[in-house]
Biopython code that builds the backbone (N, CA, C, O; Angstrom):
import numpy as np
from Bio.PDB.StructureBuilder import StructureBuilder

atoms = [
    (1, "UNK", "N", (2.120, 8.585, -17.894)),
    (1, "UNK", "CA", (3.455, 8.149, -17.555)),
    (1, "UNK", "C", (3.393, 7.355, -16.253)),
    (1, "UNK", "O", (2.609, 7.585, -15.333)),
    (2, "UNK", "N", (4.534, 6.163, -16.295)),
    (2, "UNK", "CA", (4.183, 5.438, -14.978)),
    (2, "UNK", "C", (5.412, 5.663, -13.991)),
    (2, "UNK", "O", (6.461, 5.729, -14.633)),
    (3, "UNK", "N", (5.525, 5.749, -13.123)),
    (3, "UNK", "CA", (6.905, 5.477, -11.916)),
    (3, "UNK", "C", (6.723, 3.879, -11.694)),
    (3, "UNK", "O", (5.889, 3.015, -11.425)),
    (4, "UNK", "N", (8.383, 4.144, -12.062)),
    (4, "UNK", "CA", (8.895, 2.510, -12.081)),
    (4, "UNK", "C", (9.255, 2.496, -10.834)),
    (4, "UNK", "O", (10.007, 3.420, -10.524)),
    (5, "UNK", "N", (8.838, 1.401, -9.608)),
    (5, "UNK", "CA", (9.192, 1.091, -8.500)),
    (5, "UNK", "C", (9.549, -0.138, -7.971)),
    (5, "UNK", "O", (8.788, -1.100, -7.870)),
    (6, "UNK", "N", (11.037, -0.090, -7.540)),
    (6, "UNK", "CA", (11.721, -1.480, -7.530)),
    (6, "UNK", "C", (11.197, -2.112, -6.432)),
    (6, "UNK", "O", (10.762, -1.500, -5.456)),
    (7, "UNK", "N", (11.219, -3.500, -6.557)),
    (7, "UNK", "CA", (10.738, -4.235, -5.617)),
    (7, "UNK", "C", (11.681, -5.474, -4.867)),
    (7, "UNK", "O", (12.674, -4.759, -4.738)),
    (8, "UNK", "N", (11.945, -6.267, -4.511)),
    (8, "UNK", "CA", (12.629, -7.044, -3.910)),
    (8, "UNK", "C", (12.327, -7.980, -3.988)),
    (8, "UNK", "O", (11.224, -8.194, -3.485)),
    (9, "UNK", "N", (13.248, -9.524, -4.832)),
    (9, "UNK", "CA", (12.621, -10.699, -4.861)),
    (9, "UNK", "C", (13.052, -11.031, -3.607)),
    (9, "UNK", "O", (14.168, -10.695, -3.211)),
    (10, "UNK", "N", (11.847, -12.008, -2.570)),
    (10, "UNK", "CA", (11.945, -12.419, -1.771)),
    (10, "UNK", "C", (12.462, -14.316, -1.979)),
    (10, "UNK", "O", (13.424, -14.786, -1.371)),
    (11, "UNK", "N", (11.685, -15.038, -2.829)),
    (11, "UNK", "CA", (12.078, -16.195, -3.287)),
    (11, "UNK", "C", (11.112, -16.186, -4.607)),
    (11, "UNK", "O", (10.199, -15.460, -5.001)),
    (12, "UNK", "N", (11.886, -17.554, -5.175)),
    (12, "UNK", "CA", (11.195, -18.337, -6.232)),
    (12, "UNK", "C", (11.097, -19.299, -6.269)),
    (12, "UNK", "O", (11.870, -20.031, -5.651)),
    (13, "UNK", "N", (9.850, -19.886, -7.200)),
    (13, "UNK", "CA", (9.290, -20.890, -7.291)),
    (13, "UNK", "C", (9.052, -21.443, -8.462)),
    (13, "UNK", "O", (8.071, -21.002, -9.061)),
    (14, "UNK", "N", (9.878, -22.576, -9.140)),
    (14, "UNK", "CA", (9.466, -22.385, -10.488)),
    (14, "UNK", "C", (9.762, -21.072, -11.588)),
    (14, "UNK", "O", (10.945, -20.735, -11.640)),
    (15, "UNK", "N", (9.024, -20.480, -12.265)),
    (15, "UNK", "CA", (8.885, -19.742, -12.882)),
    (15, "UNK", "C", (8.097, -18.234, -12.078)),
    (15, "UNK", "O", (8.045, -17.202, -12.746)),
    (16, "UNK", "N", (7.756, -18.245, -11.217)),
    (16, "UNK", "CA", (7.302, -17.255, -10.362)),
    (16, "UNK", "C", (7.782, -16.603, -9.081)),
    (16, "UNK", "O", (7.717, -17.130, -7.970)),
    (17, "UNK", "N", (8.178, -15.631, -9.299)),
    (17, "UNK", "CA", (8.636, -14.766, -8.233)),
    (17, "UNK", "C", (7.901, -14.182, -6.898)),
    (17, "UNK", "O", (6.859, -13.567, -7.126)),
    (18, "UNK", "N", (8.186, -14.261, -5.939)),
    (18, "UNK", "CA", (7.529, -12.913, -4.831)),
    (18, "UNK", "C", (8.408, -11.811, -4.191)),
    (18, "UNK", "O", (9.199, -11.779, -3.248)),
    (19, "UNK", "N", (7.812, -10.680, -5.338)),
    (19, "UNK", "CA", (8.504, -9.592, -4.576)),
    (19, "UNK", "C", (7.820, -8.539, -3.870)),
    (19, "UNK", "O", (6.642, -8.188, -3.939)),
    (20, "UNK", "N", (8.796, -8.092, -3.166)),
    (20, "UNK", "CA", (8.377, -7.647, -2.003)),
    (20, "UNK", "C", (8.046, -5.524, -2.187)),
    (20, "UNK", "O", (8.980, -4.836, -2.599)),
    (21, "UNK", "N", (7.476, -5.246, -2.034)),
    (21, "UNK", "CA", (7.235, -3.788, -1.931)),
    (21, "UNK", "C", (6.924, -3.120, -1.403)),
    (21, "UNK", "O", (6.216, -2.241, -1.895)),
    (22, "UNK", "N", (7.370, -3.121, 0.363)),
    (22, "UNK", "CA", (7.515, -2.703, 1.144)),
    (22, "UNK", "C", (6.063, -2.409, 1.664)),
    (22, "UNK", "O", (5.738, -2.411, 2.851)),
    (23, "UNK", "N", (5.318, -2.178, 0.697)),
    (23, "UNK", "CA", (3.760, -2.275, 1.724)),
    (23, "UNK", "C", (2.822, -3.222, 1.329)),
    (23, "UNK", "O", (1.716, -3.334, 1.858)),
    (24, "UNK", "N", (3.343, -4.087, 0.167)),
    (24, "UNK", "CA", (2.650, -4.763, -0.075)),
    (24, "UNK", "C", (3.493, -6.470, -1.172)),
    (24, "UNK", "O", (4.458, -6.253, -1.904)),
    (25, "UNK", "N", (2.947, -7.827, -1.055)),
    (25, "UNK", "CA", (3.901, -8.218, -1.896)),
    (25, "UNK", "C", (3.007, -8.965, -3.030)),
    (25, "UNK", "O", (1.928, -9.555, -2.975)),
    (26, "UNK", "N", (3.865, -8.702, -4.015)),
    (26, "UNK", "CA", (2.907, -9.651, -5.725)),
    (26, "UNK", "C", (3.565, -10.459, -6.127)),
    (26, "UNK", "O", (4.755, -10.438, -5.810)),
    (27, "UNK", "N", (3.148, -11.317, -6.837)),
    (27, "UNK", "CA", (4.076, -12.768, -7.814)),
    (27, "UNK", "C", (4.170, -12.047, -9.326)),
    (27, "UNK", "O", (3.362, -11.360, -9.951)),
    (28, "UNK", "N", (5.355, -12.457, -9.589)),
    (28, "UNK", "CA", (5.644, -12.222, -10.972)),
    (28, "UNK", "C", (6.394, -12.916, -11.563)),
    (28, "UNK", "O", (7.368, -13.347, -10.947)),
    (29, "UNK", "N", (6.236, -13.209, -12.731)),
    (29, "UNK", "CA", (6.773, -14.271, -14.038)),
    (29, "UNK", "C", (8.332, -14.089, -13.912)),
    (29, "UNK", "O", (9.028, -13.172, -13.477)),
    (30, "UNK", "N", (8.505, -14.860, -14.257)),
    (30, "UNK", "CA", (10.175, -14.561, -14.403)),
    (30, "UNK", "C", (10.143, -15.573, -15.719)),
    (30, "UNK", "O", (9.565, -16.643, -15.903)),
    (31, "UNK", "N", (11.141, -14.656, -16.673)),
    (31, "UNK", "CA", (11.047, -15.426, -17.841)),
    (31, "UNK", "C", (12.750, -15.824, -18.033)),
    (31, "UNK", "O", (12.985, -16.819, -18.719)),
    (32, "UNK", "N", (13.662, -15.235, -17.574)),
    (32, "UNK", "CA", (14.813, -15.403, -17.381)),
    (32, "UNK", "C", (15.803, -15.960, -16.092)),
    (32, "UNK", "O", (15.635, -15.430, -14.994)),
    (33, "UNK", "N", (16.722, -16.918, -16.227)),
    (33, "UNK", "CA", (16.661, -17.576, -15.030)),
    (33, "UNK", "C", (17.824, -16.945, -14.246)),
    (33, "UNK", "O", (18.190, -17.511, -13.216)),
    (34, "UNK", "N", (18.737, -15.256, -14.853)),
    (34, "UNK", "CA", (19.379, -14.668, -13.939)),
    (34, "UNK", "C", (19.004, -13.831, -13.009)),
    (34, "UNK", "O", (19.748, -12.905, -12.686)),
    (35, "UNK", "N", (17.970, -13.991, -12.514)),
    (35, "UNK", "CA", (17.253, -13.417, -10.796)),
    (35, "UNK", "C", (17.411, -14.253, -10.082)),
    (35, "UNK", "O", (17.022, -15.385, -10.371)),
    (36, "UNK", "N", (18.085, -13.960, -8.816)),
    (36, "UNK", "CA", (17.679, -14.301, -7.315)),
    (36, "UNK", "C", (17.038, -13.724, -6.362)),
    (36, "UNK", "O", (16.831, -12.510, -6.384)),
    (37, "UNK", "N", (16.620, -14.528, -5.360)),
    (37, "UNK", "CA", (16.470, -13.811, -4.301)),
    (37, "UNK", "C", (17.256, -12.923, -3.795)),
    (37, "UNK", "O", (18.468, -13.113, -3.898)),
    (38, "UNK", "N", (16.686, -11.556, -3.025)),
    (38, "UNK", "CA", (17.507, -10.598, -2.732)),
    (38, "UNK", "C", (17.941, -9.474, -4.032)),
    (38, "UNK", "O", (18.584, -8.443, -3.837)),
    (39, "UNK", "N", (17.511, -9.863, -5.164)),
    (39, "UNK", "CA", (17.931, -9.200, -6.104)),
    (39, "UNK", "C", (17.051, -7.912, -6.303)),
    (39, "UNK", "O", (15.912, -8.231, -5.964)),
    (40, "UNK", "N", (17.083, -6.251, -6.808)),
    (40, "UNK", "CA", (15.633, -5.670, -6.568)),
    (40, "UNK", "C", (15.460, -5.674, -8.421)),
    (40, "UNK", "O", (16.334, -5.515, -9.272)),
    (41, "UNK", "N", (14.130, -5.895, -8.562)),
    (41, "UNK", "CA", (13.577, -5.905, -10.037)),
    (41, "UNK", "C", (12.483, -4.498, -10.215)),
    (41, "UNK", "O", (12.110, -3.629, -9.426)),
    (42, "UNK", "N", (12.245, -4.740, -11.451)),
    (42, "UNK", "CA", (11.229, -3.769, -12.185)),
    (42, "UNK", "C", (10.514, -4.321, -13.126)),
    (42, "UNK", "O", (10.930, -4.580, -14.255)),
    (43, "UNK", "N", (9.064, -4.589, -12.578)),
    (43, "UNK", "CA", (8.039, -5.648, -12.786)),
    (43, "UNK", "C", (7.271, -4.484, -13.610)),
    (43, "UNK", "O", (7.242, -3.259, -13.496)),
    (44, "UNK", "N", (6.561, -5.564, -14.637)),
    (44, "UNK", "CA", (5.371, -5.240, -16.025)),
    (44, "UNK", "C", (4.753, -5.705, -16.394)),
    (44, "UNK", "O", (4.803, -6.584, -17.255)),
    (45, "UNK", "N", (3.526, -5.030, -15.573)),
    (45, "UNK", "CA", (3.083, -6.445, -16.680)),
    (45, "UNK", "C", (2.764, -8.071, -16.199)),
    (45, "UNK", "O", (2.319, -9.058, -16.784)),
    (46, "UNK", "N", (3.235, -7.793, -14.827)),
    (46, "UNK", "CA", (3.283, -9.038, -13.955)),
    (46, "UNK", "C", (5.029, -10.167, -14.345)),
    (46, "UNK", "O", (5.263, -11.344, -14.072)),
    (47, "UNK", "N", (5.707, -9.345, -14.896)),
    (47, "UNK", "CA", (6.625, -10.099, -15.942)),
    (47, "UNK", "C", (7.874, -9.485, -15.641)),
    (47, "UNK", "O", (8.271, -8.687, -16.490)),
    (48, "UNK", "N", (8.644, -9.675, -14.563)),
    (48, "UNK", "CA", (10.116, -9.168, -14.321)),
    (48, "UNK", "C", (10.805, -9.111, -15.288)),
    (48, "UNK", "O", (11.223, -10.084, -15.917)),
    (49, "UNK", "N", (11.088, -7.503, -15.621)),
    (49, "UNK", "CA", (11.914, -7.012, -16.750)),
    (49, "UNK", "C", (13.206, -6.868, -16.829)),
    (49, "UNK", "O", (13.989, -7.260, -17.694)),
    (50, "UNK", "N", (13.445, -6.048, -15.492)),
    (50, "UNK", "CA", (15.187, -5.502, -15.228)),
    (50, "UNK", "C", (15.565, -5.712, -14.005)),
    (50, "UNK", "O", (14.684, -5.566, -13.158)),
    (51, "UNK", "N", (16.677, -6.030, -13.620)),
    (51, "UNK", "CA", (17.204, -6.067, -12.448)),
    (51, "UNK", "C", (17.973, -4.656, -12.153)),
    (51, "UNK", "O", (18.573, -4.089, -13.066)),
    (52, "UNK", "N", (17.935, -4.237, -11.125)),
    (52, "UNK", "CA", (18.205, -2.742, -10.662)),
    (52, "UNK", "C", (19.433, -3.023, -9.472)),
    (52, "UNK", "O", (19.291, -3.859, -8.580)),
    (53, "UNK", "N", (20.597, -2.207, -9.627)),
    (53, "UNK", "CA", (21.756, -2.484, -8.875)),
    (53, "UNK", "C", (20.720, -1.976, -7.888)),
    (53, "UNK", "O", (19.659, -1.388, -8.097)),
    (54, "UNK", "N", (21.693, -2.610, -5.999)),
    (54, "UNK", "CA", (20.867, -2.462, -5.112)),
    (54, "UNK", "C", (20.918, -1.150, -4.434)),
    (54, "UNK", "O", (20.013, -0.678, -3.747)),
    (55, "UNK", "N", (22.485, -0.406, -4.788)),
    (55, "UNK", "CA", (22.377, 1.207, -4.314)),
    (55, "UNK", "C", (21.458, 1.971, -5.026)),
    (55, "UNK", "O", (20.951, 2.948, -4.474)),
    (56, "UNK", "N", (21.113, 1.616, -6.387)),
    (56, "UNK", "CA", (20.210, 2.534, -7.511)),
    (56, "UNK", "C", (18.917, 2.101, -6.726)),
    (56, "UNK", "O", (17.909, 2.769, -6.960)),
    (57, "UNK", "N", (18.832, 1.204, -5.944)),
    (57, "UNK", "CA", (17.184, 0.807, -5.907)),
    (57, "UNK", "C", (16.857, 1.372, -4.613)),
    (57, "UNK", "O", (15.745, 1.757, -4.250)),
    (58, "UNK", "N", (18.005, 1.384, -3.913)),
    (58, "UNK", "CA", (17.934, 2.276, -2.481)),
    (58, "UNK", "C", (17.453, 3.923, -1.780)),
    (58, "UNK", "O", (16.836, 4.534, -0.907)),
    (59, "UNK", "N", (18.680, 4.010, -3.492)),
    (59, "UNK", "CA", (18.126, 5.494, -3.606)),
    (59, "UNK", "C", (16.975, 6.125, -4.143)),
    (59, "UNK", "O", (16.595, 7.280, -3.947)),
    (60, "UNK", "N", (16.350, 5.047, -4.996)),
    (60, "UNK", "CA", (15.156, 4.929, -5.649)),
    (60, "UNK", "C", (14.090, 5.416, -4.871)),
    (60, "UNK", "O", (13.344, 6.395, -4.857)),
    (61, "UNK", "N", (14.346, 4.053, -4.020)),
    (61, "UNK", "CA", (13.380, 4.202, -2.974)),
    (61, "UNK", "C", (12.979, 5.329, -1.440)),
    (61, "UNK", "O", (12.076, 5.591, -0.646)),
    (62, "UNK", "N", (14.199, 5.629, -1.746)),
    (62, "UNK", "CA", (14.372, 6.746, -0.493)),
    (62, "UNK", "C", (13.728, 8.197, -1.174)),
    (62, "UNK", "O", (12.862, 8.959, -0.742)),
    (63, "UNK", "N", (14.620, 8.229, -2.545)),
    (63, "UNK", "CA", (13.225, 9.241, -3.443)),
    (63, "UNK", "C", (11.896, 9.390, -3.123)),
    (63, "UNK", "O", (11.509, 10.528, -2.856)),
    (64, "UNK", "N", (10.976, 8.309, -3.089)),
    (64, "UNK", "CA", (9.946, 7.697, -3.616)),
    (64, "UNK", "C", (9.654, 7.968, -2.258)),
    (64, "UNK", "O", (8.744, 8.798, -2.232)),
    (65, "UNK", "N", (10.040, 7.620, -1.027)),
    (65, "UNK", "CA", (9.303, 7.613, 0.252)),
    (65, "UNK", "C", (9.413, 9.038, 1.042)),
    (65, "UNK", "O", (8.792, 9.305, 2.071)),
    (66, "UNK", "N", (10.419, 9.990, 0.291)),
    (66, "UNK", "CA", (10.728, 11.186, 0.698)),
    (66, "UNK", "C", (9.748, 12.265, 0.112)),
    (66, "UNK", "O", (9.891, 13.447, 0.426)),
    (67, "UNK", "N", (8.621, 11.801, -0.854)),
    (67, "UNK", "CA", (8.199, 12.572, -1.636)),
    (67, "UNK", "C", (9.229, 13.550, -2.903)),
    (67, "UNK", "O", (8.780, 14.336, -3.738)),
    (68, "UNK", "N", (10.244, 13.285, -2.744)),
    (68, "UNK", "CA", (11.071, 13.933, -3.683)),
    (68, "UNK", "C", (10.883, 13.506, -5.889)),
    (68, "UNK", "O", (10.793, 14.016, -7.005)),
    (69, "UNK", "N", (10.931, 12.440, -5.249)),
    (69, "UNK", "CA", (10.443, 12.086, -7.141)),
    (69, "UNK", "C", (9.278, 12.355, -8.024)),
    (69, "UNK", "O", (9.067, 12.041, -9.196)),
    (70, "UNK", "N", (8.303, 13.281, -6.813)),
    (70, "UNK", "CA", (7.043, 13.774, -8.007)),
    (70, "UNK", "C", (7.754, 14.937, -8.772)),
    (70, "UNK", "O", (7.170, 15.524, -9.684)),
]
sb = StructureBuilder()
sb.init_structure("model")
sb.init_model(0)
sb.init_chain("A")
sb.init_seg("    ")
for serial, (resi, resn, name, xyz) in enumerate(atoms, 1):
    if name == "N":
        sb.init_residue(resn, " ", resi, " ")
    sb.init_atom(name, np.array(xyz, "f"), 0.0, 1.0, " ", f" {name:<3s}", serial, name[0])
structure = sb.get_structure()
């Protein structure tokens, strides 16, 4: 099983994204052209899947850094 962890598009380019993940950042495909910057996603694959409201991704993340979501 994997933990899905939202990330933050920082900008785009074309067809390729950089988002951001707080310790580290990757490029990913964007195959759909309703992402912006600032938006937080859930990458697969190298291939931005879902866009994640930004309180869900907040709390996500506060999970995730609290140790609470294992």
């Amino acid at each position: 099983m994997c933990l899905a962890y939202p990330g933050k598009i920082l900008k785009i380019s074309k067809d390729m994204a950089t988002i951001d993940y707080d310790t580290e950042k990757r490029k990913a495909k964007i195959v759909e052209r309703k992402y912006r910057p600032g938006d937080y996603v859930i990458v697969q694959g190298r291939i931005v899947i879902e866009k994640v409201n930004k309180k869900a991704a907040e709390r996500w993340l506060e999970m995730i850094h609290s140790g609470k979501a294992c």
